[in-house]
Backbone atoms as SQL, in Angstrom:
CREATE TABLE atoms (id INTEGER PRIMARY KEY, chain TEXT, resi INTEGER, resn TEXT, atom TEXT, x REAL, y REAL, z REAL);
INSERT INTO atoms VALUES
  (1, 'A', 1, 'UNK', 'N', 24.266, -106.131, -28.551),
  (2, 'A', 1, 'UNK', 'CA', 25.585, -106.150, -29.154),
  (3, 'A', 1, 'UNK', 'C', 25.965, -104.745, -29.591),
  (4, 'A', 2, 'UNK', 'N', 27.004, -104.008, -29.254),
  (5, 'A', 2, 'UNK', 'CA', 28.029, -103.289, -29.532),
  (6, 'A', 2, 'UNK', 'C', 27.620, -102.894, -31.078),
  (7, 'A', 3, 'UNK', 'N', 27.317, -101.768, -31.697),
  (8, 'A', 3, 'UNK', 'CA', 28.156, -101.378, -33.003),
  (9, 'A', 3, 'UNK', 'C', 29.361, -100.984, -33.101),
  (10, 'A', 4, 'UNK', 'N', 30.011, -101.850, -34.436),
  (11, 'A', 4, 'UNK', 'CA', 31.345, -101.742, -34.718),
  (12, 'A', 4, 'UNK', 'C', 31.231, -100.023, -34.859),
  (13, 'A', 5, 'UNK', 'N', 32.360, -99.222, -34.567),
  (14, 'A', 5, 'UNK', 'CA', 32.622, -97.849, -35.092),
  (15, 'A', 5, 'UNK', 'C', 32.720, -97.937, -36.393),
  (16, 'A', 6, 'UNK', 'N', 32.815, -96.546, -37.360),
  (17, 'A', 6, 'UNK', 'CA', 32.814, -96.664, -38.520),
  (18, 'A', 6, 'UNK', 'C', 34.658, -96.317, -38.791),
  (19, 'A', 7, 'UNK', 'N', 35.351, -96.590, -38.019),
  (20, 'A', 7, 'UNK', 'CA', 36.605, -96.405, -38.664),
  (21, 'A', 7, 'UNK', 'C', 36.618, -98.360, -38.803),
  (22, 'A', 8, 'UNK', 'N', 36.237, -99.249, -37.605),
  (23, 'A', 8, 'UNK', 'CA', 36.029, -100.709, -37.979),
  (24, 'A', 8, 'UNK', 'C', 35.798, -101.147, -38.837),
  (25, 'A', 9, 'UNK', 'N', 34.597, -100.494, -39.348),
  (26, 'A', 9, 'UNK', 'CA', 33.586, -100.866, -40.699),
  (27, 'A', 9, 'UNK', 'C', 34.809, -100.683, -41.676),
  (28, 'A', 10, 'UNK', 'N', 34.751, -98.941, -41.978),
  (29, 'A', 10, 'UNK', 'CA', 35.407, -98.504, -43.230),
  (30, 'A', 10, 'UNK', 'C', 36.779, -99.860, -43.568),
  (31, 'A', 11, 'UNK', 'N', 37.855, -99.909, -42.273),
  (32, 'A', 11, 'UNK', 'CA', 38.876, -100.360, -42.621),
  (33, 'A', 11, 'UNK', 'C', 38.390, -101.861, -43.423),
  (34, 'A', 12, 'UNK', 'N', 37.718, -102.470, -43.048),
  (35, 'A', 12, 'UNK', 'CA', 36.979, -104.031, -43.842),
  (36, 'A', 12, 'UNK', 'C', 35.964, -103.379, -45.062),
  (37, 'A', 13, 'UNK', 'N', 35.763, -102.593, -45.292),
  (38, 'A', 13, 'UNK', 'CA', 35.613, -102.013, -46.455),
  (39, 'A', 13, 'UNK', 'C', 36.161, -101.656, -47.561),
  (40, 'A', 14, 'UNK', 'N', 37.558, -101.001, -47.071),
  (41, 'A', 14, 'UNK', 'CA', 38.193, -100.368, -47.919),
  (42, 'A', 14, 'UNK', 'C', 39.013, -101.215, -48.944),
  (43, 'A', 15, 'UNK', 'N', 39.669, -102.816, -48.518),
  (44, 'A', 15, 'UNK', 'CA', 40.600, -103.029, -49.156),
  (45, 'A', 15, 'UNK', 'C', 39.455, -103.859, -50.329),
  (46, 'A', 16, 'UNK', 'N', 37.789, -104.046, -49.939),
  (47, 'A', 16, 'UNK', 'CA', 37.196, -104.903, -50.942),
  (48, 'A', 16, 'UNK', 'C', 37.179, -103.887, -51.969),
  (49, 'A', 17, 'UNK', 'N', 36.756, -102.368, -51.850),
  (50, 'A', 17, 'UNK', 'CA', 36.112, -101.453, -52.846),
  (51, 'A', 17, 'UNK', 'C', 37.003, -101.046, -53.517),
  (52, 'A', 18, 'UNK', 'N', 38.644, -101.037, -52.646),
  (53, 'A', 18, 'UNK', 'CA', 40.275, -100.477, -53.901),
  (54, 'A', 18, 'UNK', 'C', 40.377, -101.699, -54.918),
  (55, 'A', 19, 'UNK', 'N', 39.792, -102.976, -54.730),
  (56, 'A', 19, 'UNK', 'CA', 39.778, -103.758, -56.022),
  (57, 'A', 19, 'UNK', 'C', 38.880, -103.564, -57.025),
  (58, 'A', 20, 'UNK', 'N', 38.165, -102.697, -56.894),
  (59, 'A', 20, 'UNK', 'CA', 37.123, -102.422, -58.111),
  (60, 'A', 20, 'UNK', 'C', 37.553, -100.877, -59.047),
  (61, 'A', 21, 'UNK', 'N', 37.795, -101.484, -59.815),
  (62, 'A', 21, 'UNK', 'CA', 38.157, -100.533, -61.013),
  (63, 'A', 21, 'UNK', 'C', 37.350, -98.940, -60.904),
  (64, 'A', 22, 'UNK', 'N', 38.018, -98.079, -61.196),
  (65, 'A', 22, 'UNK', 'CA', 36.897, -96.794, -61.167),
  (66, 'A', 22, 'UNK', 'C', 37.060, -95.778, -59.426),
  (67, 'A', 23, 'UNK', 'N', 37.435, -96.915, -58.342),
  (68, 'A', 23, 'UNK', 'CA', 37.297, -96.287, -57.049),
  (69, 'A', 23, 'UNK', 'C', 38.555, -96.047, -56.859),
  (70, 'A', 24, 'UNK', 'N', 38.604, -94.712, -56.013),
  (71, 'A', 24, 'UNK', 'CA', 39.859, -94.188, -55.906),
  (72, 'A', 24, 'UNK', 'C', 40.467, -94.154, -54.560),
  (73, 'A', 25, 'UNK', 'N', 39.175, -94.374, -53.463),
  (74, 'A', 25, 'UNK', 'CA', 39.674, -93.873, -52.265),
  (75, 'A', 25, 'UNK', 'C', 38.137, -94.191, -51.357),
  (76, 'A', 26, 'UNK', 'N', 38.886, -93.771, -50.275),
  (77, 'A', 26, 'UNK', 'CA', 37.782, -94.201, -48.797),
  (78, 'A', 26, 'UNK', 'C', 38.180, -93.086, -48.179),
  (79, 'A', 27, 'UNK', 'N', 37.073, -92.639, -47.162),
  (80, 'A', 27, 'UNK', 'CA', 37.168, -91.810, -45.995),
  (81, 'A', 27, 'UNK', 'C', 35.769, -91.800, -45.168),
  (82, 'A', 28, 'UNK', 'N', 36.299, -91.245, -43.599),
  (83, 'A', 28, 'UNK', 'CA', 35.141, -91.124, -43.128),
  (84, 'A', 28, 'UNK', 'C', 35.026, -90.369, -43.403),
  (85, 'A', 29, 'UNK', 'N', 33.598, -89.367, -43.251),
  (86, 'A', 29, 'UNK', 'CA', 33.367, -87.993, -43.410),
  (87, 'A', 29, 'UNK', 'C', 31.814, -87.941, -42.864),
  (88, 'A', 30, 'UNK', 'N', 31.136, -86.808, -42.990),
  (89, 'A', 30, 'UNK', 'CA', 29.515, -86.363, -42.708),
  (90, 'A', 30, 'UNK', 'C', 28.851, -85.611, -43.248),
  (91, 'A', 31, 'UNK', 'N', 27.866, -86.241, -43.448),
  (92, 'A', 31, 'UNK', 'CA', 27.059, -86.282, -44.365),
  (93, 'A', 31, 'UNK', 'C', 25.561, -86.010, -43.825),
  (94, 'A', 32, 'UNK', 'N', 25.307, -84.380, -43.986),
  (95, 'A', 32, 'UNK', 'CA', 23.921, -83.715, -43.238),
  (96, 'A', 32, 'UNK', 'C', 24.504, -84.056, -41.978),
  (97, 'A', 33, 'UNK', 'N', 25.845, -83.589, -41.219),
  (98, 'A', 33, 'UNK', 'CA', 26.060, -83.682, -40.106),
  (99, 'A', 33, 'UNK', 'C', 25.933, -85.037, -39.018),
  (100, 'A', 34, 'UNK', 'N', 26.063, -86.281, -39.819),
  (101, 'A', 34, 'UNK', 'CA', 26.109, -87.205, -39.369),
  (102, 'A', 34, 'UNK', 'C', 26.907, -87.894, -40.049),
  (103, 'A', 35, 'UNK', 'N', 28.114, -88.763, -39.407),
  (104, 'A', 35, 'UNK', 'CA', 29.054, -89.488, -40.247),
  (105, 'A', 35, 'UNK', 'C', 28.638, -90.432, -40.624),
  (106, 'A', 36, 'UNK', 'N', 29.251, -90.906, -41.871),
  (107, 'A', 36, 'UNK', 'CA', 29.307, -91.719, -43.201),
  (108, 'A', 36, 'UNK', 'C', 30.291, -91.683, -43.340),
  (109, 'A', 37, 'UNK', 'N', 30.561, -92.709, -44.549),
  (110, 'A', 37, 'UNK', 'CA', 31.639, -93.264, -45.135),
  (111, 'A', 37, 'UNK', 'C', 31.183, -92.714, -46.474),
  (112, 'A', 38, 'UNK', 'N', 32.808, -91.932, -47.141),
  (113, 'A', 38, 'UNK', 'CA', 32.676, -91.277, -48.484),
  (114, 'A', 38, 'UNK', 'C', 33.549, -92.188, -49.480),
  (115, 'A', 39, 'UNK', 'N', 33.503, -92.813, -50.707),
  (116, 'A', 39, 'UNK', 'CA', 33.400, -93.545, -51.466),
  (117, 'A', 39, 'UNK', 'C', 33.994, -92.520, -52.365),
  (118, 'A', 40, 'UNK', 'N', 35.264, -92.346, -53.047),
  (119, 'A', 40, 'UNK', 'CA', 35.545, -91.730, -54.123),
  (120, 'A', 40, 'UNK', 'C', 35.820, -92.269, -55.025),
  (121, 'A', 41, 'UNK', 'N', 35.298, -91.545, -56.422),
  (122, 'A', 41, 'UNK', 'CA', 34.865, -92.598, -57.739),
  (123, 'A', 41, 'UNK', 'C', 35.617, -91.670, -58.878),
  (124, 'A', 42, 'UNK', 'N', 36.173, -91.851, -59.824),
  (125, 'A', 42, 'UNK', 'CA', 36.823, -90.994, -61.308),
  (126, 'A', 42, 'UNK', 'C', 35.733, -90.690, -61.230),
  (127, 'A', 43, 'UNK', 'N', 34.763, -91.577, -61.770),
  (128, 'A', 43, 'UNK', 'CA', 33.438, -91.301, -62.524),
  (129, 'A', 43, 'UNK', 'C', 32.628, -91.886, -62.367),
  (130, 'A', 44, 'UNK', 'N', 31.084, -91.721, -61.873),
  (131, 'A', 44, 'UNK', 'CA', 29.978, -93.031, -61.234),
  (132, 'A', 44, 'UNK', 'C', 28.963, -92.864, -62.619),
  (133, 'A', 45, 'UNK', 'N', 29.547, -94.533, -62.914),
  (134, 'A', 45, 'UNK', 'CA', 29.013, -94.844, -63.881),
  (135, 'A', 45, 'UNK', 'C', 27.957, -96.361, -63.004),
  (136, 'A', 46, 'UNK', 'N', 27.301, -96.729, -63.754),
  (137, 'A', 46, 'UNK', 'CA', 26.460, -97.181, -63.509),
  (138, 'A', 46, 'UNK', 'C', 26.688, -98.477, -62.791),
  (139, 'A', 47, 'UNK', 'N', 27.947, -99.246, -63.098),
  (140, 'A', 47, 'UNK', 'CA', 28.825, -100.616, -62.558),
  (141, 'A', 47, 'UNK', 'C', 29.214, -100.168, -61.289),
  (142, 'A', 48, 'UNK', 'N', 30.424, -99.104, -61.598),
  (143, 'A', 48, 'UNK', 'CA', 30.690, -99.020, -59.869),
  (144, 'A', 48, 'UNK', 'C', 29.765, -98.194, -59.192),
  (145, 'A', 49, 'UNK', 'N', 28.598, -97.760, -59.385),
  (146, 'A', 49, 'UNK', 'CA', 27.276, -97.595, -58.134),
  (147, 'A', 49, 'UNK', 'C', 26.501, -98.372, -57.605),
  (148, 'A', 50, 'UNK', 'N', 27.032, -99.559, -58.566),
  (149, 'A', 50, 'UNK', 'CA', 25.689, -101.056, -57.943),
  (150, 'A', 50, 'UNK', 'C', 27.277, -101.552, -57.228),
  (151, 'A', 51, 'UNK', 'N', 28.546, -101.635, -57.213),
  (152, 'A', 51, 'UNK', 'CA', 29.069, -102.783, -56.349),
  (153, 'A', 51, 'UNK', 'C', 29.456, -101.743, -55.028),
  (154, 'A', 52, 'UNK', 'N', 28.590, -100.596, -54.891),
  (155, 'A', 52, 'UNK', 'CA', 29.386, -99.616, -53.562),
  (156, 'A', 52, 'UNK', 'C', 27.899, -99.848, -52.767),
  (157, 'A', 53, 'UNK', 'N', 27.795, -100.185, -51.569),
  (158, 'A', 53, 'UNK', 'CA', 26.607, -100.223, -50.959),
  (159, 'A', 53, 'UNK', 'C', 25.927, -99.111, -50.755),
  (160, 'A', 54, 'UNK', 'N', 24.517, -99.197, -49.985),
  (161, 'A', 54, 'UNK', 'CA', 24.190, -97.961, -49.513),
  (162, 'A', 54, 'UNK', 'C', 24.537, -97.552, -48.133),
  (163, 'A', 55, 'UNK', 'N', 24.991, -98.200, -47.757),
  (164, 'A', 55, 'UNK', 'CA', 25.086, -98.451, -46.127),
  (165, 'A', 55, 'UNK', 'C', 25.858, -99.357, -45.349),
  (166, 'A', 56, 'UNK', 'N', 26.526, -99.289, -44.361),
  (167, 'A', 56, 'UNK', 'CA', 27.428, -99.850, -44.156),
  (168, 'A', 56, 'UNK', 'C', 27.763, -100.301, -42.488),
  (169, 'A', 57, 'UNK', 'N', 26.662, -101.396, -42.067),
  (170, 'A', 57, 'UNK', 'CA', 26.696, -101.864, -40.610),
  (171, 'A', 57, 'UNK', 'C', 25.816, -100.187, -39.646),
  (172, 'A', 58, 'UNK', 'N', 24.964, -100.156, -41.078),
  (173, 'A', 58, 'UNK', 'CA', 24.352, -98.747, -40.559),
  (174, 'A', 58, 'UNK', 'C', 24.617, -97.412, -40.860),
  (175, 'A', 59, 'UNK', 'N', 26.248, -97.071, -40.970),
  (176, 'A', 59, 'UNK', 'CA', 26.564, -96.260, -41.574),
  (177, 'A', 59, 'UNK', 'C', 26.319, -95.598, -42.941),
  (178, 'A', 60, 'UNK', 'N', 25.489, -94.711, -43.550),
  (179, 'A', 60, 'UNK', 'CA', 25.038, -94.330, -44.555),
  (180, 'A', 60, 'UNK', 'C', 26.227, -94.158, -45.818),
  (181, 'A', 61, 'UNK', 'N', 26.790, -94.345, -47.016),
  (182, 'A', 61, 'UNK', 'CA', 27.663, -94.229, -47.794),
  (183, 'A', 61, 'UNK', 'C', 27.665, -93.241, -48.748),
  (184, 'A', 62, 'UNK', 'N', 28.607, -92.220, -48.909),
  (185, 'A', 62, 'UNK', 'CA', 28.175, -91.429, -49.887),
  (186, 'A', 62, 'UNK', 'C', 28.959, -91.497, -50.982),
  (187, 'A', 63, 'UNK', 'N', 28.662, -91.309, -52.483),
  (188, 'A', 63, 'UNK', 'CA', 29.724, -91.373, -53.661),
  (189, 'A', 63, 'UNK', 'C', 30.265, -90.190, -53.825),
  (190, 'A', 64, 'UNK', 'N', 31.583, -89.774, -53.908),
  (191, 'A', 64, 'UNK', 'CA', 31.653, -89.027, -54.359),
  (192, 'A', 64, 'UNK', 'C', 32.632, -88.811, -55.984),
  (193, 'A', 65, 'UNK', 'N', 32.152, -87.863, -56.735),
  (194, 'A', 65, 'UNK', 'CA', 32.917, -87.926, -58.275),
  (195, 'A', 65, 'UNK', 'C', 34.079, -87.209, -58.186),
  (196, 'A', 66, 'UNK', 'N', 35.198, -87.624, -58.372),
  (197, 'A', 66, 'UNK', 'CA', 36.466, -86.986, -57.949),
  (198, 'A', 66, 'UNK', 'C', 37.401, -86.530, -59.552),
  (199, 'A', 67, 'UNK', 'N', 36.632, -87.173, -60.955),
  (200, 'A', 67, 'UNK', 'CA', 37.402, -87.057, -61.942),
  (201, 'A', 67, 'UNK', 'C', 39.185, -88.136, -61.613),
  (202, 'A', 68, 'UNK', 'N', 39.930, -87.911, -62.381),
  (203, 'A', 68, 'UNK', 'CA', 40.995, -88.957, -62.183),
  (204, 'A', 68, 'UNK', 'C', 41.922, -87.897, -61.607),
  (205, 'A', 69, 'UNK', 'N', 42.826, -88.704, -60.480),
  (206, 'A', 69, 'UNK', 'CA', 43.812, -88.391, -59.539),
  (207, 'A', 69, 'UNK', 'C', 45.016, -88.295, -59.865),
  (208, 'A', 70, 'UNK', 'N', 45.628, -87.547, -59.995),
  (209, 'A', 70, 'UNK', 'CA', 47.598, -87.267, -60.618),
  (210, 'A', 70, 'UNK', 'C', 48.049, -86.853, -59.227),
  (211, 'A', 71, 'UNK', 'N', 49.295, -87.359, -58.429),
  (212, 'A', 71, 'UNK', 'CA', 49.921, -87.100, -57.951),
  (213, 'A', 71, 'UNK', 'C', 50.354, -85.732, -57.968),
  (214, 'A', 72, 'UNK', 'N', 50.860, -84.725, -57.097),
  (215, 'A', 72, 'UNK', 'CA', 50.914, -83.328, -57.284),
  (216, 'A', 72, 'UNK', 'C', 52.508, -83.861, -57.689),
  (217, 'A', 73, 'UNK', 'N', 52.780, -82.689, -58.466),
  (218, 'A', 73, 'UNK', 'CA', 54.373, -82.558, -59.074),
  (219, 'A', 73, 'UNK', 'C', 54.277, -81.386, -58.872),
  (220, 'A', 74, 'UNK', 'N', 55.814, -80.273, -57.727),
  (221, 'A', 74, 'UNK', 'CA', 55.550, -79.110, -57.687),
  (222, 'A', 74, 'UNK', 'C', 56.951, -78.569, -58.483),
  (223, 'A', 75, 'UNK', 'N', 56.574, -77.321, -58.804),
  (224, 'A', 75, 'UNK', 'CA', 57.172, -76.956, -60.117),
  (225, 'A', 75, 'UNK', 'C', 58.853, -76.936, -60.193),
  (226, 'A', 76, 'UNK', 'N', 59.545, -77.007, -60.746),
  (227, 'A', 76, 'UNK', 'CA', 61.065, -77.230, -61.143),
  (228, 'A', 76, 'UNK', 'C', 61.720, -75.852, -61.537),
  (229, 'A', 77, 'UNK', 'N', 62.540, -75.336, -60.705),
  (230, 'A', 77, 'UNK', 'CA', 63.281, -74.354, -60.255),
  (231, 'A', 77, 'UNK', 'C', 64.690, -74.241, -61.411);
C-alpha cells in the first residue's frame, strides 16, 4: 500500500490540532533535511505536547514555540 504524502496527512491533521487551544498553525517543513510536519505552539506547555503526536503516518512532527501571533498592521501615514 501506497503512503499517503505528507501534504494528505498534514491536511487531516490540521483542522483536529486548530481545535486545541495554544496551537497556532501547521506546515510542512524539514527537519535534519527530511520533511516533517511543523506544529506551531504560543507556548509548549505540557497539555498541548501530549495532544500533538510524534509522528504522523510516518512523518516525524516537530513543535515549534512561536510566542503569540498579531496580525501585521503597517504604519499610518
Amino acid at each position: 500500500m501506497q503512503q499517503r504524502s505528507i501534504r494528505e496527512a498534514l491536511e487531516d491533521l490540521t483542522d483536529h490540532l486548530m481545535s486545541i487551544p495554544g496551537i497556532l498553525g501547521t506546515a510542512e517543513g524539514l527537519c535534519d533535511g527530511t520533511p516533517c510536519i511543523k506544529v506551531f505552539v504560543s507556548r509548549k506547555t505540557a497539555a498541548v505536547l501530549k495532544a500533538i503526536p510524534a509522528s504522523v503516518e510516518g512523518y516525524p512532527v516537530s513543535v515549534e514555540e512561536t510566542g503569540e501571533l498579531r496580525p501585521f498592521a503597517p504604519p499610518r501615514r
